[in-house]
C-alpha positions as CSV (number, residue, x, y, z in Angstrom):
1,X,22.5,4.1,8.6
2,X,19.5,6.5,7.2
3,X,22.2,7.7,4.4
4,X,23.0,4.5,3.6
5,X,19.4,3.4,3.1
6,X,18.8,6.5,1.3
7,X,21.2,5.8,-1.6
8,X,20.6,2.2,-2.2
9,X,18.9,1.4,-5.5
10,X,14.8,0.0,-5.2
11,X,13.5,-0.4,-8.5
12,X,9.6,-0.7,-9.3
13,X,10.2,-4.4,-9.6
14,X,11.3,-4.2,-6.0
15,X,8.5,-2.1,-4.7
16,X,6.3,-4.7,-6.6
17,X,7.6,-7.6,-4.3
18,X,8.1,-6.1,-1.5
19,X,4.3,-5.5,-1.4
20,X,3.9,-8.4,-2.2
21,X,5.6,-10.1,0.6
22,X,4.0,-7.6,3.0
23,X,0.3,-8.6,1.7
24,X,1.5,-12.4,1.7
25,X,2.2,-12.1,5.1
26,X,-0.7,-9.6,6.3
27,X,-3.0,-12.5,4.6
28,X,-0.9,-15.5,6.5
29,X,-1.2,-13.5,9.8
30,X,-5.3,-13.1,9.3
31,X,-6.1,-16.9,8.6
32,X,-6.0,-18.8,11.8
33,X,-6.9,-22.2,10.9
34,X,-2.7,-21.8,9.6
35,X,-1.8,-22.0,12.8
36,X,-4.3,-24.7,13.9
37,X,-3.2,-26.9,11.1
38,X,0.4,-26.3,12.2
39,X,-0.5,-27.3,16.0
40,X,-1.7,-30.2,14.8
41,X,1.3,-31.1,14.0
42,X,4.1,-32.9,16.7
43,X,7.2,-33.2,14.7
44,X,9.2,-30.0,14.5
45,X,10.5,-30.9,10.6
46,X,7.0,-31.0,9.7
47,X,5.4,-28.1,10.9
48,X,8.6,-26.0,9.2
49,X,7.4,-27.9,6.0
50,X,4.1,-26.8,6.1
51,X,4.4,-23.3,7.5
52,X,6.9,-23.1,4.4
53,X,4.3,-24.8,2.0
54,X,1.5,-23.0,3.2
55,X,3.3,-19.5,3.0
56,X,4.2,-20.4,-0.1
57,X,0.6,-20.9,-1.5
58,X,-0.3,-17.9,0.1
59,X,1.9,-16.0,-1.5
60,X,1.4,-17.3,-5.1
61,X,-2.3,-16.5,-4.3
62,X,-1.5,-13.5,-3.2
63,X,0.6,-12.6,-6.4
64,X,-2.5,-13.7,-8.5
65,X,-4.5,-11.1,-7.5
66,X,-2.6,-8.2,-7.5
67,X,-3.6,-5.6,-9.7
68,X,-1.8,-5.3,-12.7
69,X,-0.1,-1.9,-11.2
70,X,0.1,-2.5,-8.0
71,X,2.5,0.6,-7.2
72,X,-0.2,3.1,-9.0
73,X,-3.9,1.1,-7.6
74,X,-5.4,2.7,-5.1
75,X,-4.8,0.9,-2.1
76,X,-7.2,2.9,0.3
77,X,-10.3,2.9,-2.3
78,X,-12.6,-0.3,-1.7
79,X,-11.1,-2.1,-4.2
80,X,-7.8,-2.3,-2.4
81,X,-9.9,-3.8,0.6
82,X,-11.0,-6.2,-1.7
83,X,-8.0,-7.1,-3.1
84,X,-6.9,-8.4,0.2
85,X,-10.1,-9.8,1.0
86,X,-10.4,-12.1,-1.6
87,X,-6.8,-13.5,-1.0
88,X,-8.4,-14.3,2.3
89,X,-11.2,-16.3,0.5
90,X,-8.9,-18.0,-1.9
91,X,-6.4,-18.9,0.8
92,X,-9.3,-20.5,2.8
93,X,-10.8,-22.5,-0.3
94,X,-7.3,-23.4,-1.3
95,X,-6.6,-24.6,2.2
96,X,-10.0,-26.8,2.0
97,X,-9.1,-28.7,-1.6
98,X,-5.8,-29.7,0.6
99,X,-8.2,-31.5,3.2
């Protein structure tokens, strides 16, 4: 329930990863040649590994370029816009050293 969400604990190293995981994801979700690699792919134990390996780069990439506070930047200035566009970049280049 609401109440019950209300009065558990989040800590700021919580907050931290949680927005992490949502940028990892909004970055995953904006690069399509993830899912054209994956359709490349025919076995089913494959693809898992690689949507697994591949979300796990983008999220270390994504963690790499967060701001040093990310709870007190200022997502909605530029900068925030940048912060997610360069994960973008960096998750393409990555994904092209892998070729």
């Amino acid at each position: 329930s609401w109440d019950q969400l209300d009065e558990a604990p989040v800590t700021r190293e919580d907050m931290e990863r949680l927005l992490e995981s949502f940028l990892a994801s909004y970055v995953y979700n904006r690069v399509p040649i993830v899912a054209e690699r994956l359709n490349r792919l025919t076995d089913p134990d494959a693809v898992a590994r690689a949507d697994q390996e591949m979300r796990s780069i983008i999220r270390d990439l994504v963690a790499i370029g967060l701001p040093d506070d990310p709870i007190a930047f200022d997502w909605n200035a530029p900068d925030g816009a940048r912060v997610v566009e360069d994960a973008i970049v960096n998750v393409y280049e990555a994904l092209e050293e892998l070729e």
